[in-house]
C-alpha positions in Angstrom: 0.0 0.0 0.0 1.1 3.4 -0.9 1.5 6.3 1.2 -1.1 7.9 -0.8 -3.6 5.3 0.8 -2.8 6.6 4.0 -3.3 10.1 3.3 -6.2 10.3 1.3 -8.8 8.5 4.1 -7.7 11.8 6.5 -8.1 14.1 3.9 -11.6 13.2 3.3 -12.5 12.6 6.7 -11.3 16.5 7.3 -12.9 17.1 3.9 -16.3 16.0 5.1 -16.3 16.8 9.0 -15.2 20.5 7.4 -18.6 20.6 5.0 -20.8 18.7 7.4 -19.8 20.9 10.8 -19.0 23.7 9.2 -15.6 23.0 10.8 -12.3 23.9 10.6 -9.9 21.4 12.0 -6.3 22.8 13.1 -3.7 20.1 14.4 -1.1 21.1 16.7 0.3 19.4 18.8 -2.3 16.6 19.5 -4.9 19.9 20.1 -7.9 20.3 18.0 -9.5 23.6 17.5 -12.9 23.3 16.1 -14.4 27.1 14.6 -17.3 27.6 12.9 -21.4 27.5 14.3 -21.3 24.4 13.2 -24.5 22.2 13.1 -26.1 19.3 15.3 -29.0 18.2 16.8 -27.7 18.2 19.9 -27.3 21.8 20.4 -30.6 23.3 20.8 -31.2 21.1 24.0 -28.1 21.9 25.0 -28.4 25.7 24.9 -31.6 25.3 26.5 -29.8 23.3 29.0 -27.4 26.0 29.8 -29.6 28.4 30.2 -31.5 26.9 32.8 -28.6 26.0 34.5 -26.5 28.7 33.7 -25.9 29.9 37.9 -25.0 26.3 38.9 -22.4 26.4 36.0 -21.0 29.2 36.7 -21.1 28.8 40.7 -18.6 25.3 39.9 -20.9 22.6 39.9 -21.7 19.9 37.0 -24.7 20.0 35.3 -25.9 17.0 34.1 -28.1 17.1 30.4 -30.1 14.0 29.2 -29.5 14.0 25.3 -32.2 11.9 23.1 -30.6 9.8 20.5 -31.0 6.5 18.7 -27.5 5.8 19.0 -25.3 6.2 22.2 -22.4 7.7 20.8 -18.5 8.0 21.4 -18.2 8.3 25.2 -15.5 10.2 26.6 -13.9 12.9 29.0 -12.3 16.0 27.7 -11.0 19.4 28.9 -12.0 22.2 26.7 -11.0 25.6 26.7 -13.2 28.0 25.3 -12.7 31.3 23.6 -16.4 33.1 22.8 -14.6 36.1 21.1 -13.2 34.0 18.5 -16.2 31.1 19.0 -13.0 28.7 19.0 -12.5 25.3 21.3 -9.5 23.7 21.8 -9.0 20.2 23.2 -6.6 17.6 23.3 -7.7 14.7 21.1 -4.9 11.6 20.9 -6.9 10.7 17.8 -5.6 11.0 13.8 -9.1 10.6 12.7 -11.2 13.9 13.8 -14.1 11.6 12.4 -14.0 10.1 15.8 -14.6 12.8 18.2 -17.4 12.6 20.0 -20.1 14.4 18.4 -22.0 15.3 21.6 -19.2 17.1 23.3 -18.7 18.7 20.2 -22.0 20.2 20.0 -21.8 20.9 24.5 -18.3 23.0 23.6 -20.0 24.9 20.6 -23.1 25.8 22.6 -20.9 26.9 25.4 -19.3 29.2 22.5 -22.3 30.3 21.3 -23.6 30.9 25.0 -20.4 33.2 26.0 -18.9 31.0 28.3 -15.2 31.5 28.6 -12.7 29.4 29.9 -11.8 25.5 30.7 -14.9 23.2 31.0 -14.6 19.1 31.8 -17.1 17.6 28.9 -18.5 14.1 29.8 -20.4 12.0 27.7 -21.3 8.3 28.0 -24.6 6.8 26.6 -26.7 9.8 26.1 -25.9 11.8 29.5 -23.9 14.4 29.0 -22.0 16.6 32.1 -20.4 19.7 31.9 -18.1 21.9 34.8 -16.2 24.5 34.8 -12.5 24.0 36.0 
């Protein structure tokens, strides 16, 4: 197998997380930053989420969403650091294929962007509950 073979999966995986997300996909380092509104069906219940729980985020404590889905989804733990000015998230993902980020924690750091949170947040997810704290 050529070396081509290897590139060209990546590539389109970039290629179509970039046109589906509305995502822009910036290695460095093992960090992702994700830019762009981005779209999913997660984030309207989110938002309404964290608006209703907006003082017990931003007193410290985890809030804990219950996302509807058919499938569970990726589960996982990340830090993310978010930037509202430039509607940016960075997180460390030990992961070539950005096509396997979980999509739920995803859509939790974009509404947190799109809600004006700033700062470091801990992003849980694992089969359809999804917690959020700052840190």
């Amino acid at each position: 197998m050529c070396h081509v073979d290897h590139v060209f999966p990546r590539a389109l995986a970039k290629y179509y997380i970039a046109k589906e997300f509305n995502a822009f996909f910036q290695v460095d380092d093992m960090t992702y930053t994700f830019s762009g509104n981005g779209r999913s069906k997660f984030i309207p219940a989110i938002t309404e989420a964290l608006k209703e729980q907006k003082q017990t985020l931003v007193a410290g404590r985890q809030i804990v969403i219950q996302l509807e889905a058919e499938k569970e989804g990726y589960p996982g733990t990340f830090d993310c650091k978010i930037n509202p000015s430039a509607c940016s998230i960075n997180v460390n993902f030990k992961n070539p294929d950005p096509t396997r980020f979980p999509a739920r924690i995803r859509a939790a750091a974009r509404a947190l962007c799109q809600e004006g949170f700033d700062g470091t947040f801990e992003i849980s997810h694992k089969a359809g509950v999804l917690t959020i704290r700052r840190i």
